[in-house]
C-alpha positions as CSV (number, residue, x, y, z in Angstrom):
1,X,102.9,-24.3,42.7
2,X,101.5,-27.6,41.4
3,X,100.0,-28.2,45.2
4,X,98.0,-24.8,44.9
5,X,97.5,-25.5,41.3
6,X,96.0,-28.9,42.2
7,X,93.8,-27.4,45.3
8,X,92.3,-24.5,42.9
9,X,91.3,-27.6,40.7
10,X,89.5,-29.3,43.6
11,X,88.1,-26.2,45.1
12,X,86.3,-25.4,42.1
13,X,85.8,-28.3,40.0
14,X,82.1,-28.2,39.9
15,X,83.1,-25.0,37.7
16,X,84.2,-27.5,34.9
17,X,80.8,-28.2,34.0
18,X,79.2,-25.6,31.4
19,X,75.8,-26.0,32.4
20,X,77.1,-25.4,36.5
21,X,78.9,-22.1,35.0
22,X,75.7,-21.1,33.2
23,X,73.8,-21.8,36.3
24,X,75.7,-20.5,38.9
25,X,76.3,-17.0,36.8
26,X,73.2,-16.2,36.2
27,X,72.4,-17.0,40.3
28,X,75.3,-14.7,41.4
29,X,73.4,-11.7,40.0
30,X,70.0,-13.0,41.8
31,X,71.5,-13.4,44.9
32,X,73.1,-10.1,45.2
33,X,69.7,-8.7,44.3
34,X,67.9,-11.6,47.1
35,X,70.2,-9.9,49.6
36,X,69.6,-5.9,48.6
37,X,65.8,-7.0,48.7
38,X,66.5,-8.6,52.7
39,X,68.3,-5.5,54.5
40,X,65.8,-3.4,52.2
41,X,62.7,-4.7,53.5
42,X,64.0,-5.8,57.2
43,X,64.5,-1.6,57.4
44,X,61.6,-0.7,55.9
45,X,59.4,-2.8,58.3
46,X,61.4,-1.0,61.2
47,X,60.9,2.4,59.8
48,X,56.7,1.9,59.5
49,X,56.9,0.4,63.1
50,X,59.8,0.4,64.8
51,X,59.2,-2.8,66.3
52,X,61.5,-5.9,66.0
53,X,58.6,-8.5,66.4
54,X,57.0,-6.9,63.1
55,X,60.4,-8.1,61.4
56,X,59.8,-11.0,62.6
57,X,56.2,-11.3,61.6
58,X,57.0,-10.3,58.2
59,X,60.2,-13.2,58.3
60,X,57.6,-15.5,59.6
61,X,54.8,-14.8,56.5
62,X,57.3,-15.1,54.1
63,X,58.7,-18.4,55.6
64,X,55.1,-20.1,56.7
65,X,54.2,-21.6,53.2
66,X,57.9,-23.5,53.5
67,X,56.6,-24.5,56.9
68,X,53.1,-25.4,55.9
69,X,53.5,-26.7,52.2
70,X,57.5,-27.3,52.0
71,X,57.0,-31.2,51.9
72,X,54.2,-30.8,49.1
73,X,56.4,-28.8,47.2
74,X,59.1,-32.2,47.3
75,X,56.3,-34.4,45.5
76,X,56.0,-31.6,43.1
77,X,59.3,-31.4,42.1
78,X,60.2,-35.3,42.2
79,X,56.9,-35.9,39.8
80,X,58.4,-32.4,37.4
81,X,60.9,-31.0,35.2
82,X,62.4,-29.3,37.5
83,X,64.4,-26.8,35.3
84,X,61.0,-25.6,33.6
85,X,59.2,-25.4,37.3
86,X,61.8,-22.6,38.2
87,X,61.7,-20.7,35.2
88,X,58.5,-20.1,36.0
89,X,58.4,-19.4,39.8
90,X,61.3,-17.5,39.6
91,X,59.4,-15.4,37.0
92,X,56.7,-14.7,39.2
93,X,59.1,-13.6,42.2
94,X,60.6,-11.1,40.0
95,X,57.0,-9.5,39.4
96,X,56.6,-9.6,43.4
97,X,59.4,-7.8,44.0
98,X,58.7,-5.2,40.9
99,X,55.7,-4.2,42.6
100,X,56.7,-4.0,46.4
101,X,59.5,-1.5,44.9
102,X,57.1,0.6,42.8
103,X,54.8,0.6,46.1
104,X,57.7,1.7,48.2
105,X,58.9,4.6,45.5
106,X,55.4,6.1,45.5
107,X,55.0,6.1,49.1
108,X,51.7,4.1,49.0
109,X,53.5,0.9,51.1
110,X,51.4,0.1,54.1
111,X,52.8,-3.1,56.3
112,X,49.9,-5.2,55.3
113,X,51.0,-5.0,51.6
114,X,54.5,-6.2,53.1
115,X,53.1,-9.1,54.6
116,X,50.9,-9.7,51.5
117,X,53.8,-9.9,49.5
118,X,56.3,-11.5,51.9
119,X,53.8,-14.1,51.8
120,X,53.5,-14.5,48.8
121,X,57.0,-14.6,48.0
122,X,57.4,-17.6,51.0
123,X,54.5,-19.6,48.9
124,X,56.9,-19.6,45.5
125,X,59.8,-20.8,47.8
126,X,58.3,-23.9,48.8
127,X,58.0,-25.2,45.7
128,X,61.4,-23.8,44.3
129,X,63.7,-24.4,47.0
130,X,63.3,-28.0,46.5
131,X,63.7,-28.1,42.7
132,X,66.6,-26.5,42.8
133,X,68.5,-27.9,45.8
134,X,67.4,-31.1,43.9
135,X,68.5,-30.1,40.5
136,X,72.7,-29.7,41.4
137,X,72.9,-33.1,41.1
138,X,70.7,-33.3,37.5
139,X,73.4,-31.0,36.4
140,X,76.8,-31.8,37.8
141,X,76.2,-35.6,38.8
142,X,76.9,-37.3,41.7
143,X,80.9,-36.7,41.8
144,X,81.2,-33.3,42.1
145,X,77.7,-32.8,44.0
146,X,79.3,-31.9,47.3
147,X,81.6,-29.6,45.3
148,X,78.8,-27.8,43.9
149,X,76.3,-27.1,46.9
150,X,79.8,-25.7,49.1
151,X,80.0,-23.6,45.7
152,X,76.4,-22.4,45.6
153,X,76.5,-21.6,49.4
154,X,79.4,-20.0,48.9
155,X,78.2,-17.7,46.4
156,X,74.9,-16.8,48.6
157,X,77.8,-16.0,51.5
158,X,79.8,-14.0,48.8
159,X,76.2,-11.8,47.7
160,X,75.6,-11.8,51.0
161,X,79.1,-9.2,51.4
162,X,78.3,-7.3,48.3
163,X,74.2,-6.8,48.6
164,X,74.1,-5.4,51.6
165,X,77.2,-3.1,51.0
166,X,75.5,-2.0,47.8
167,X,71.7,-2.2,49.5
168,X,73.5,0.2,52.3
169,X,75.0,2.9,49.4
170,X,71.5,2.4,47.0
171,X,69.4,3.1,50.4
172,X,71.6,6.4,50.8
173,X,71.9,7.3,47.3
174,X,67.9,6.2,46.1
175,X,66.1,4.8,49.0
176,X,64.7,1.5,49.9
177,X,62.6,1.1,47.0
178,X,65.2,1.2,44.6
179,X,66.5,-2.0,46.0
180,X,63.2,-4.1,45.6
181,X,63.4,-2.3,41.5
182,X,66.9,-3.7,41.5
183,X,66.0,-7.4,42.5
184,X,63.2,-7.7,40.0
185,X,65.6,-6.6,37.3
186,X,68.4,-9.3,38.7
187,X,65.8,-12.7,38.2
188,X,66.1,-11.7,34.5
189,X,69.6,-13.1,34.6
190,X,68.4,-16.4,36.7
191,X,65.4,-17.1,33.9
192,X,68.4,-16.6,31.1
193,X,70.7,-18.7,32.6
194,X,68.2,-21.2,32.9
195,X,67.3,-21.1,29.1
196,X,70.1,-21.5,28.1
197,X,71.2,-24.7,29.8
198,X,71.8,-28.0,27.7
199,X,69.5,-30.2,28.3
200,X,71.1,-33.0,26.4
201,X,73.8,-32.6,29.3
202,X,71.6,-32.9,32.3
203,X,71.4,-36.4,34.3
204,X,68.1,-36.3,34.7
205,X,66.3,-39.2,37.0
206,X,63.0,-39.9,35.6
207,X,60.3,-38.2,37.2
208,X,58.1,-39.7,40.0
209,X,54.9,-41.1,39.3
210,X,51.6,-39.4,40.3
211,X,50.0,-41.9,42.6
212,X,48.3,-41.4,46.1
213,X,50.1,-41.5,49.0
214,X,53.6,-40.0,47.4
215,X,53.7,-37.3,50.6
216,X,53.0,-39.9,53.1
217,X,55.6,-42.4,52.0
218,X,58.5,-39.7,52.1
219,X,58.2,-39.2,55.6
220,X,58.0,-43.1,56.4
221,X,61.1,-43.2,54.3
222,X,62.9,-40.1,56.0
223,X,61.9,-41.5,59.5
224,X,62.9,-44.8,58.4
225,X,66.6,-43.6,57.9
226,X,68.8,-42.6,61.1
227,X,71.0,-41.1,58.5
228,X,68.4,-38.7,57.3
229,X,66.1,-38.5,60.3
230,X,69.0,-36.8,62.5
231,X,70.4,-34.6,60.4
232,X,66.9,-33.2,59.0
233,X,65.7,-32.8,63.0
234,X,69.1,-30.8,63.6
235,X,68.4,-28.6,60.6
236,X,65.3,-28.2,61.9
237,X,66.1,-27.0,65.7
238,X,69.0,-24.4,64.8
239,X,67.2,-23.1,61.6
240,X,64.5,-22.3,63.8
241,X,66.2,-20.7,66.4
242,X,70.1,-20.1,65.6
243,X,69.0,-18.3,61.9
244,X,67.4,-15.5,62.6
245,X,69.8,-12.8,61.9
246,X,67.6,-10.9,59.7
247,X,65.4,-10.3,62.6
248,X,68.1,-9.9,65.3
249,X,70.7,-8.0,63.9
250,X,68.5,-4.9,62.9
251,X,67.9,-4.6,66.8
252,X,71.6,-5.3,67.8
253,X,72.8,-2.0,65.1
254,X,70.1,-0.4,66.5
255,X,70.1,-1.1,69.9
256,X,72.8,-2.8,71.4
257,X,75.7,-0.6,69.4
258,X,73.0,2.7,68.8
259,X,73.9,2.3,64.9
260,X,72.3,2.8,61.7
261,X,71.1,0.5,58.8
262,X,75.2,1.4,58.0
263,X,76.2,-0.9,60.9
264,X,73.7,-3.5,60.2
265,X,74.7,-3.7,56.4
266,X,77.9,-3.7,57.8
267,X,77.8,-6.6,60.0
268,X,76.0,-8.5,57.7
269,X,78.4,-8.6,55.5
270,X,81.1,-9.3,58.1
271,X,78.7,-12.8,58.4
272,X,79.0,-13.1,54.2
273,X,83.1,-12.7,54.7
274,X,83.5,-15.5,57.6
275,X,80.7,-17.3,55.3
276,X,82.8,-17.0,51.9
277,X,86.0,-18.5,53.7
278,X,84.0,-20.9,55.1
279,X,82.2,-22.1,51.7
280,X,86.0,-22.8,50.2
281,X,87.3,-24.4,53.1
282,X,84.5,-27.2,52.5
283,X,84.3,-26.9,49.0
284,X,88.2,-28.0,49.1
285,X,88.4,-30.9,52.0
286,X,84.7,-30.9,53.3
287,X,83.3,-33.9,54.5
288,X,79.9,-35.1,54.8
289,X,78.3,-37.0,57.6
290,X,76.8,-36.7,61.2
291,X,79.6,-37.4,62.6
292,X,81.0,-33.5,60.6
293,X,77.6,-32.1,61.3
294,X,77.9,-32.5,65.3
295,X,81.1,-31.0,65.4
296,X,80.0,-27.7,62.6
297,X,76.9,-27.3,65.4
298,X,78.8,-26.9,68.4
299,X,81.0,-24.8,66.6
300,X,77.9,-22.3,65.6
301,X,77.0,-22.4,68.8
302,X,80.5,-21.4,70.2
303,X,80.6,-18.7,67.7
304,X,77.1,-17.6,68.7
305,X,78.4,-17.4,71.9
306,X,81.1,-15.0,71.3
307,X,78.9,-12.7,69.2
308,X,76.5,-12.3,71.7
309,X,79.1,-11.3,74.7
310,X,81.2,-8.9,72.4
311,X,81.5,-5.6,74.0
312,X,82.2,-3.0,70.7
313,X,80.9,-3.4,67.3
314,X,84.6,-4.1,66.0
315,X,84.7,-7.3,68.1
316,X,81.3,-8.1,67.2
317,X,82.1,-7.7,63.3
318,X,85.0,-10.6,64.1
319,X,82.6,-12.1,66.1
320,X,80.0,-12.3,63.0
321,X,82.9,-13.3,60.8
322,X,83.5,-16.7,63.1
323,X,79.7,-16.7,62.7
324,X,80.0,-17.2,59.1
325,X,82.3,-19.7,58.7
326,X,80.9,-22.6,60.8
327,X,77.2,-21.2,59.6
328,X,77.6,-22.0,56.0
329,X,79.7,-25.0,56.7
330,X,77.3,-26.7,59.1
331,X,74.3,-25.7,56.0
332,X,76.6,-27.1,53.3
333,X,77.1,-30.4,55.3
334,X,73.4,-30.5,56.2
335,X,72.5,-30.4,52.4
336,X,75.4,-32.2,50.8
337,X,75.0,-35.2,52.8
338,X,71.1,-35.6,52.8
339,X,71.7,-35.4,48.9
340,X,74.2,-38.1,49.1
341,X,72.0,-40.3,51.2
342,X,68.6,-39.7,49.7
343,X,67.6,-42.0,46.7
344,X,67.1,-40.7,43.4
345,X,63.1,-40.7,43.4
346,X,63.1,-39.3,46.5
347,X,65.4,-36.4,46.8
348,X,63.1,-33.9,46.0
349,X,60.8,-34.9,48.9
350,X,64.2,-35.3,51.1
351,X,65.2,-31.9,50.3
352,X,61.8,-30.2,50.7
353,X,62.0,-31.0,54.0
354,X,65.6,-29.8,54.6
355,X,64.2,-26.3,53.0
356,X,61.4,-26.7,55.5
357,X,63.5,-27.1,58.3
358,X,66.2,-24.0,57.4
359,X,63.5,-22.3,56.0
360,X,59.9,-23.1,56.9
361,X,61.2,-23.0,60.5
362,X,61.5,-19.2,60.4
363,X,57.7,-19.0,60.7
364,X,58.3,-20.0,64.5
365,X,61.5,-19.1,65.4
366,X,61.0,-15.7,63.8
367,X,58.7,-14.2,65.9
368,X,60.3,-15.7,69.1
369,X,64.0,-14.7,68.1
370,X,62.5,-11.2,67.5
371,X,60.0,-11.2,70.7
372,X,63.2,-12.1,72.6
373,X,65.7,-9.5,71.4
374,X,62.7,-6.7,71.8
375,X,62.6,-7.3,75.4
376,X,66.1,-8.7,76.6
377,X,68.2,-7.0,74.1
378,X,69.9,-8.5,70.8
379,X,72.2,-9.9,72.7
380,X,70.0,-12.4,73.8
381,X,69.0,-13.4,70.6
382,X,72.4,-14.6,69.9
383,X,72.3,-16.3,73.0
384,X,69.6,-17.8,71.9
385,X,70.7,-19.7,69.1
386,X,74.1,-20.7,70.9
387,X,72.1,-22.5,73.1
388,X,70.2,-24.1,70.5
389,X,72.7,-25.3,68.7
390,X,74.6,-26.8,71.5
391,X,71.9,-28.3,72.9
392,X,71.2,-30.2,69.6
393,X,74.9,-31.2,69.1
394,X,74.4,-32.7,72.3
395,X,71.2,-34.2,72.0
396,X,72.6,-36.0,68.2
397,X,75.5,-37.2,70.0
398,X,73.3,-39.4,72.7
399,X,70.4,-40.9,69.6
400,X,73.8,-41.6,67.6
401,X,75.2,-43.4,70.9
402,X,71.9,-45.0,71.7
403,X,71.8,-45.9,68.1
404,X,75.4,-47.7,68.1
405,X,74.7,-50.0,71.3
406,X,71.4,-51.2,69.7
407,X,73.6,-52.0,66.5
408,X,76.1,-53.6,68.6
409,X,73.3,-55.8,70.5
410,X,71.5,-56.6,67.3
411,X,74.8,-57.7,65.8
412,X,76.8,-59.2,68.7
413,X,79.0,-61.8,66.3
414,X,80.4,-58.5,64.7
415,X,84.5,-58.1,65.3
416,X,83.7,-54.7,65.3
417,X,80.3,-53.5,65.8
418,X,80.3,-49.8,65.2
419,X,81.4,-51.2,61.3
420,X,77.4,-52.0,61.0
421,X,77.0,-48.3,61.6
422,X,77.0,-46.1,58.4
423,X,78.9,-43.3,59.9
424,X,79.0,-41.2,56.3
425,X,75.4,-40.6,54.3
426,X,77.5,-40.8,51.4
427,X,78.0,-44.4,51.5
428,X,74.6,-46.2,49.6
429,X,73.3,-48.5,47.3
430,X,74.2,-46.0,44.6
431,X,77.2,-47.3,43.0
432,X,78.2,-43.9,41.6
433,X,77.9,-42.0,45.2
434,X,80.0,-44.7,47.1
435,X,82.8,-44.2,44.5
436,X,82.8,-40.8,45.2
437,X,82.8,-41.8,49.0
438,X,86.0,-44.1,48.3
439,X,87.7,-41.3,46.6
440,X,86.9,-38.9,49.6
441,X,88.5,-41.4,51.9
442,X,91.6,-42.0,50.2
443,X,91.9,-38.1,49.9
């Protein structure tokens, strides 16, 4: 009893901070709304078209400011107040979504006010994603930071089960506008939540300066760093292409299994079960480091795989739920260690592009994950991610190599070369992230 006592304590000890349980409440509602608004507007597009390459189209206006802008929006939010910059662009996304819904009750939606909007919606994004991935760590600190981004991508995995369960039921019940009207309402709870943190409680790093060349000297740093370099060009590959399952699984329901928006809420949610294990498994003993990322990548791709050859819609429900697990555990690895790596004044320019690599990526791989499934089927869509991913896996596993014998060269007096190598981002200057480091390897 103490062991599982001692296990819920570790699995959720992000939880103990009041400001995370402030945060993370008032996101749970979002989320479910986020995900409502998704299978919402995904079937909408297919009902005024009928086309999956218009999904993707709309996937890919909504993700192309991330793609364009996404390291922009890192300078912003290293030189701002980060909690002040998303109350305000998660304000104006809740205003987007109130009038696609009001568009979509009245009949008047046309598929260039979808794009309008979805584009919109993508230019917010780039400058919140990276103020917020950035601001776990004002609020819970460097020890429980890995603890807290497995929670948060568990609770996206957990509203991704419940949104498109309810957005199947409120589609049914309402229609499809009713979902966008039930998203605006949910980022009243996010800008609450936000309000009412404690700001007193927040480690805060001091804000960049605003000087010229702060873009420019991210990259140099990012490309500068093996340890962020590889796992930001991984994130980059398989969110472009292994990701797209808002654009591909609409055309396996439909398609591949002749099924309904029923099926595809269905079988998203199957990804949101597989995801929530998944979450807690990493949250508990999750470890960060290339070394976890290679192994999490060939697993997707294994998984994607097996989705992609299952022959009934049960299989390919168990399939998803596989899908999940090593999806949300190769995301929370991703983001965990590039936080643990990155240095203070430059994690907002560090995560920007990690958001423009799961996210800004979408503006290519969209349109080719849903030209491919149009024309071979979504079962080659899936296919088409496996491949990514275990192409990558591969590919990090020879610069790694390649990267070890030049250490070993360089070094040559070395008892043991591979030493020289930092085999776990966590381990930096940073006094306070290699103590948490130390404590993960004696656990």
């Amino acid at each position: 009893m103490m062991a599982v006592t001692a296990i819920g304590r570790q699995t959720f000890a992000a939880l103990a901070n009041r400001n995370f349980r402030r945060f993370i409440g008032g996101q749970a509602v979002s989320l479910i709304g986020t995900w409502m608004q998704i299978v919402a507007q995904s079937w909408l597009v297919l009902e005024l078209t009928g086309s999956g390459t218009d999904i993707g189209i709309v996937v890919a206006l909504q993700t192309l400011p991330i793609l364009l802008l996404g390291p922009y929006g890192g300078v912003i939010a290293d030189r701002s107040d980060k909690r002040r910059l998303m109350i305000g662009l998660q304000s104006i996304m809740g205003v987007q979504a109130l009038v696609l819904g009001v568009l979509t009750i009245t009949g008047t939606v046309e598929l260039w006010q979808v794009y309008v909007l979805a584009f919109l919606l993508g230019l917010n994004q780039c400058f919140e994603n990276p103020a917020r991935q950035s601001f776990l760590l004002e609020m819970v600190g460097p020890n429980d930071l890995r603890n807290a981004v497995s929670l948060q991508s568990t609770l996206v995995s957990a509203s991704r089960i419940i949104g498109p369960a309810v957005a199947g039921m409120t589609i049914a019940a309402g229609g499809l506008g009713v979902c966008f009207l039930l998203n605006a309402a949910s980022f009243v709870a996010v800008v609450v939540s936000l309000l009412r943190l404690d700001v007193t409680a927040l480690h805060r790093s001091a804000p960049a300066e605003r000087t010229r060349g702060q873009l420019r000297e991210g990259l140099r740093y990012v490309r500068g760093n093996r340890n962020l370099a590889v796992p930001l060009l991984m994130m980059a590959l398989i969110g472009c292409l292994a990701f797209e399952f808002q654009v591909v699984l609409p055309i396996v329901a439909e398609q591949t299994f002749n099924a309904g928006s029923e099926a595809y809420g269905f079988m998203t949610a199957a990804m949101g079960v597989g995801a929530v294990c998944g979450g807690l498994l990493v949250a508990t003993w999750g470890r960060t480091g290339t070394r976890a990322l290679i192994v999490t990548a060939a697993a997707f791709g294994l998984a994607l795989v097996a989705a992609s050859a299952a022959p009934t819609l049960g299989l390919e429900m168990i399939a998803l739920a596989v899908v999940g697990v090593v999806s949300i555990a190769f995301n929370s690895i991703s983001n965990s260690t590039l936080q643990l790596e990155a240095a203070p004044h430059m994690r907002g320019r560090v995560m920007a592009l990690w958001s423009t690599g799961f996210l800004g990526s979408t503006a290519v791989g969209g349109p080719i994950a849903g030209w491919v499934s149009q024309e071979w089927g979504g079962r080659a869509g899936l296919l088409l991610g496996a491949i990514t991913c275990l192409v990558v896996a591969l590919g990090a596993v020879l610069v790694l190599g390649r990267g070890k014998q030049v250490a070993a060269h360089t070094h040559p007096i070395a008892e043991d070369p591979e030493e020289l190598m930092v085999e776990d981002p966590a381990i930096s200057e940073d006094p306070a992230v290699t103590e948490v480091d130390a404590r993960s390897r004696a656990a």
